[in-house]
C-alpha positions as a Markdown table, in Angstrom:
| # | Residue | x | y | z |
|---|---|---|---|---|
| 1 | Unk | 23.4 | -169.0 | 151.9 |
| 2 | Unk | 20.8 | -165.8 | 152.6 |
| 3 | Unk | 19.3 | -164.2 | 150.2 |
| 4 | Unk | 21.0 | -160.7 | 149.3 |
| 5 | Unk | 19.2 | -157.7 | 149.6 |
| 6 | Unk | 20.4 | -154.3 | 147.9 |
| 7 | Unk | 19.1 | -150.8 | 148.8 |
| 8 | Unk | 19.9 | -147.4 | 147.8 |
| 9 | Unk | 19.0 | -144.3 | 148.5 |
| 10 | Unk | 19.0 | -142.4 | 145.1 |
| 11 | Unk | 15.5 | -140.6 | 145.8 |
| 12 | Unk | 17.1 | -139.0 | 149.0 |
| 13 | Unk | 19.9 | -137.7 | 147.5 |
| 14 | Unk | 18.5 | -136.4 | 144.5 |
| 15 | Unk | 16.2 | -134.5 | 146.5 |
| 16 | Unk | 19.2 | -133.3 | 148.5 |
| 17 | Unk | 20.8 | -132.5 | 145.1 |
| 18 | Unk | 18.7 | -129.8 | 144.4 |
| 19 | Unk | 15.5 | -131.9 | 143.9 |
| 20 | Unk | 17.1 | -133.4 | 140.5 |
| 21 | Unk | 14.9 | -135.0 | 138.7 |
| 22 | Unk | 15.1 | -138.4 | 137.5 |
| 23 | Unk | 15.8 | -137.6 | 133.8 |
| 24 | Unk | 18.2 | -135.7 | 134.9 |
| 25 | Unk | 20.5 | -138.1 | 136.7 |
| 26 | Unk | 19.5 | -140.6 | 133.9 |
| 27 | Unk | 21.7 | -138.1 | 131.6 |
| 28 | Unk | 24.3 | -137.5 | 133.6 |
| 29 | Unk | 24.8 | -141.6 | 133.9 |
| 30 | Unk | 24.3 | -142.0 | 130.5 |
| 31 | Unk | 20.7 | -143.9 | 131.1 |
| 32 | Unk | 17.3 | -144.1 | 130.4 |
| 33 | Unk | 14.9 | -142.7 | 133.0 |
| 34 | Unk | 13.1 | -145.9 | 133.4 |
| 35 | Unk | 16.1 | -147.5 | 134.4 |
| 36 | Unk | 16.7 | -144.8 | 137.0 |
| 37 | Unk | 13.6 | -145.3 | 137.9 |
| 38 | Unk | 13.8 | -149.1 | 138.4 |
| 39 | Unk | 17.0 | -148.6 | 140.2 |
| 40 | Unk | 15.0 | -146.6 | 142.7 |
| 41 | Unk | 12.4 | -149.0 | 143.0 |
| 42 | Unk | 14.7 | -152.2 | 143.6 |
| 43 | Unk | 13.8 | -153.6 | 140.5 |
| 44 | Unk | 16.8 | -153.9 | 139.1 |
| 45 | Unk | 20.1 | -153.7 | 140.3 |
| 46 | Unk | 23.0 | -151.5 | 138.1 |
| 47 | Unk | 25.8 | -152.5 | 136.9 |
| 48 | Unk | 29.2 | -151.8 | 139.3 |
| 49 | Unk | 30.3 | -149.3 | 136.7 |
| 50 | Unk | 26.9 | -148.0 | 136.3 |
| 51 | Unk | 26.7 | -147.7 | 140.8 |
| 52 | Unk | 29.9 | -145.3 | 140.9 |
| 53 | Unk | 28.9 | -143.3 | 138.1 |
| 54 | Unk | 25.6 | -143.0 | 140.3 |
| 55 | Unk | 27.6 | -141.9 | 143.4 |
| 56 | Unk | 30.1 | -140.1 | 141.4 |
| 57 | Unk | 27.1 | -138.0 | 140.4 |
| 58 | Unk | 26.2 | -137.1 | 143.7 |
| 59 | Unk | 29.7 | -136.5 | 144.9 |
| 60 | Unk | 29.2 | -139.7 | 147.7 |
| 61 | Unk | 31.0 | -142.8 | 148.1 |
| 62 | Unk | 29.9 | -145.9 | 146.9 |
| 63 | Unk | 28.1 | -147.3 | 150.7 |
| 64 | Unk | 26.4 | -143.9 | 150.6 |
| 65 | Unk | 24.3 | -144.6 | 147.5 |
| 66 | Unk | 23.8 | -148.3 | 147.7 |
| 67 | Unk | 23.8 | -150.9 | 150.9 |
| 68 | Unk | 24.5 | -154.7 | 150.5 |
| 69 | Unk | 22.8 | -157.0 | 153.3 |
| 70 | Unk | 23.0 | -160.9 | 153.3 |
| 71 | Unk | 20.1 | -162.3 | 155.0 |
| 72 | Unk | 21.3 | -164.4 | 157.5 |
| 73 | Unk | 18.6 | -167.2 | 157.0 |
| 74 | Unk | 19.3 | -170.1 | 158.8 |
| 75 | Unk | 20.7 | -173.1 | 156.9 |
| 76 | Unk | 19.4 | -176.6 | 156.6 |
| 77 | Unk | 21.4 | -178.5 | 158.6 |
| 78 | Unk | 22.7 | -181.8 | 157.7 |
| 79 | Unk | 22.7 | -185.1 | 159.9 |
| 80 | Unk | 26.1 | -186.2 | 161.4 |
């Protein structure tokens, strides 16, 4: 199986959203700002409750905020 990679695109939409600051989306998710921050950053991926109350925030569905790709690495085949 590929590795998963997870992106989002908080930045964009809080700059979209009025340029709203970290700390401020970090309140209205019930959060610190670092963890806003690392959630930006791809350091750390939130919770599923914790991802709609991001997009909920921003008034966007879920795939709007965050994107899910599996990378299709190839497998180790095994001998017949």
């Amino acid at each position: 199986m590929g590795k998963v990679i997870i992106t989002n695109n908080i930045r964009t939409l809080r700059f979209f959203a009025n340029e709203m600051t970290q700390q401020e989306l970090a309140d209205k998710t019930g959060v610190s700002r670092q963890t806003i921050v690392a959630i930006e950053n791809g350091k750390y991926f939130p919770s599923l409750e914790l991802a709609f109350r991001i997009a909920h925030t921003f008034e966007q569905p879920l795939d709007a905020v965050f994107s899910f790709d599996l990378n299709d690495a190839p497998e180790k085949k095994t001998k017949k």
